[in-house]
C-alpha positions in Angstrom: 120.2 201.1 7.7 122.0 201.3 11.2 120.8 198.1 12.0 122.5 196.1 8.9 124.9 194.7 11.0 123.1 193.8 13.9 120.4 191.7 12.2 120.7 188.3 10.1 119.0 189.3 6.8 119.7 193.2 7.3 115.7 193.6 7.7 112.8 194.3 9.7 110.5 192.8 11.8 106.9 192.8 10.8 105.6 192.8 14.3 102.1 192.9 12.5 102.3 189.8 10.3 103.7 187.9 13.2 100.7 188.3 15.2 98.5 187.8 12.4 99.8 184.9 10.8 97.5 182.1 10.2 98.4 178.8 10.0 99.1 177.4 5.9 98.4 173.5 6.2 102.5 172.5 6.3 103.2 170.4 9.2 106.3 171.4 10.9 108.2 169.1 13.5 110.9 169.0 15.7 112.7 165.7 17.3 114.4 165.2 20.9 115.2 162.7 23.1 115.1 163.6 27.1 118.9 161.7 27.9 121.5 161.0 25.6 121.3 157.5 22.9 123.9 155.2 24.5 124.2 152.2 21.9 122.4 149.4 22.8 120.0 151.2 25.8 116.5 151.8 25.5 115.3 155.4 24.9 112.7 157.7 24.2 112.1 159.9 20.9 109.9 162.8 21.3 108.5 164.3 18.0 106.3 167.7 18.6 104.2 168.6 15.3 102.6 172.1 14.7 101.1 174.1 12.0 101.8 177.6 13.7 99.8 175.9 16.3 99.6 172.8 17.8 98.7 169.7 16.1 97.0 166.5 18.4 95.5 164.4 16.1 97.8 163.4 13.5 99.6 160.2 12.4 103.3 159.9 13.1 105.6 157.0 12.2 109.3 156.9 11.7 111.9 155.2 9.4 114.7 153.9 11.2 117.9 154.1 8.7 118.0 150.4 9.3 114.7 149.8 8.1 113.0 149.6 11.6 109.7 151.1 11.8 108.7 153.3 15.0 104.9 154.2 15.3 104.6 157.5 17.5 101.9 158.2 20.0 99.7 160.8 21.4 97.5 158.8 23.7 99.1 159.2 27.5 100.0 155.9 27.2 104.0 155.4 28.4 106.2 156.0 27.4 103.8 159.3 26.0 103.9 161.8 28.7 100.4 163.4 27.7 97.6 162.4 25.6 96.5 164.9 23.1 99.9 167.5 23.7 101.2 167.6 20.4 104.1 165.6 21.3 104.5 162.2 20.2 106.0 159.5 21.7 108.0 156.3 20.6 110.4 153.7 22.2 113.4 152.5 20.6 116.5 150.2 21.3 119.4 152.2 20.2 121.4 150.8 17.5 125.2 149.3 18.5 126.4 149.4 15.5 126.3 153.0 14.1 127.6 156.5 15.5 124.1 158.1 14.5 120.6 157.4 14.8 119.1 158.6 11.5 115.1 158.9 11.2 112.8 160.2 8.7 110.0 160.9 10.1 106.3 161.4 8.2 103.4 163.0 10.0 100.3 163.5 8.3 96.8 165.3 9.9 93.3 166.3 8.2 94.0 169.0 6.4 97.7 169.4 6.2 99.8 168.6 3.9 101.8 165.0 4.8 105.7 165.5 5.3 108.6 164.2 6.0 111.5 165.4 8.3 115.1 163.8 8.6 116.4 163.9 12.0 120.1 162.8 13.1 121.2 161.9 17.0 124.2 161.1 17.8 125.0 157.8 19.4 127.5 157.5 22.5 129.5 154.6 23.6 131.0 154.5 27.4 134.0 153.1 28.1 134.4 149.9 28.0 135.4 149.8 31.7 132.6 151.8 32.6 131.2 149.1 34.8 132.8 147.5 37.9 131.9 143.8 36.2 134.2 145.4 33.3 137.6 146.3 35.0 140.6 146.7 32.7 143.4 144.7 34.5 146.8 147.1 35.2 149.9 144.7 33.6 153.2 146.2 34.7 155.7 144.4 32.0 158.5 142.8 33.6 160.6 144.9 33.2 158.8 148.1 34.3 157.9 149.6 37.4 155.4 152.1 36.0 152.6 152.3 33.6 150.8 155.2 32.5 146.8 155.0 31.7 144.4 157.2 30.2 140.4 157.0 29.8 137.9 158.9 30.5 134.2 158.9 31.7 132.4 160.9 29.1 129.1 159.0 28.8 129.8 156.5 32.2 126.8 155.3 33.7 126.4 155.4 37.5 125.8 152.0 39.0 123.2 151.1 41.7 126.0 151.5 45.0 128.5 153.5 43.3 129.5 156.0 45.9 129.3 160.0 45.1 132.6 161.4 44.1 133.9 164.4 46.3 130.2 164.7 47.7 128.8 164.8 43.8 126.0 162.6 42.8 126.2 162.6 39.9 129.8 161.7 39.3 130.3 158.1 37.5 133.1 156.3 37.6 135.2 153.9 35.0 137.2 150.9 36.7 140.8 149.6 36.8 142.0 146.8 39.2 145.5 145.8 39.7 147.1 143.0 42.0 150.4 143.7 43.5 153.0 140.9 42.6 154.7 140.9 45.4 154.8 143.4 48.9 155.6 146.8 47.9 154.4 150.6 48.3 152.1 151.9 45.3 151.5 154.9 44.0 148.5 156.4 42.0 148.7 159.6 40.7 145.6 160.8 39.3 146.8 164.1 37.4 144.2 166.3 35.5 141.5 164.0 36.9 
């Protein structure tokens, strides 16, 4: 009783039943991708199937919520990492036109029971100026001498030559450009950057 409030279900552990557990022919899987889906970029899903222990030789396809069909693989073959893991491999374009990635996906083995498992990814979209080709253009009106911009760069990509940012490699940048109209002294103020 002293540790009902320190447990989820207010139980015990059965240690023994743990370590005796054998495994009952439902095939349970899990889904991940290794980087984020950015719409329209080509990606990896990773499905990992076990039955208490690992499964190798099953068959593993996915629905795609737009009907697309992915076959998964177990071979070694790229993009699988390892033949015969457990983990199952499948390339994908990402989807532009959705904010998730939606997939059912079926496994069935020898002797295990075939099922199905619905997995949902989220789907990210950099900014649109995330790219020095893409450059929003700074427009002062006529009649003003200041503009304020926000953005971020959640999601930016790091193109081949972009420079580190305060000695971090990883930083990635999104782009503005601006042409003076006439001679004059600028000032950029980057606050909370």
């Amino acid at each position: 009783p002293a540790l009902s409030t320190n447990t989820i279900c207010g139980g015990r552990l059965n240690a023994y039943n743990a370590l005796t557990a054998t495994p009952d022919g439902r095939l349970e899987a899990s889904a991940r991708t290794r980087e984020p889906l950015f719409a329209g970029s080509n990606n990896t899903i990773y499905v990992t199937l076990t039955d208490l222990t690992p499964v190798t030789n099953a068959t593993v396809t996915g629905r795609l919520q737009t009907g697309g069909i992915l076959t998964f693989a177990n071979d070694g073959a790229p993009p699988d990492n390892a033949a015969l893991d457990a983990v199952y491999s499948a390339a994908l374009t990402v989807p532009s036109d959705s904010p998730t990635l939606t997939l059912a996906i079926e496994s069935s083995a020898p002797g295990k029971r075939t099922s199905t498992n619905t997995f949902s990814f989220p789907i990210y979209r950099p900014a649109p100026n995330d790219n020095f080709a893409d450059r929003i253009p700074i427009i002062l009106p006529a009649d003003d001498r200041a503009a304020w911009l926000t953005g971020h760069n959640l999601h930016a990509s790091k193109e081949p030559g972009e420079p580190d940012h305060g000695g971090n490699p990883g930083g990635r940048s999104v782009w503005w450009t601006w042409t003076a109209p006439t001679n004059c002294i600028a000032g950029v103020n980057t606050v909370n950057s």
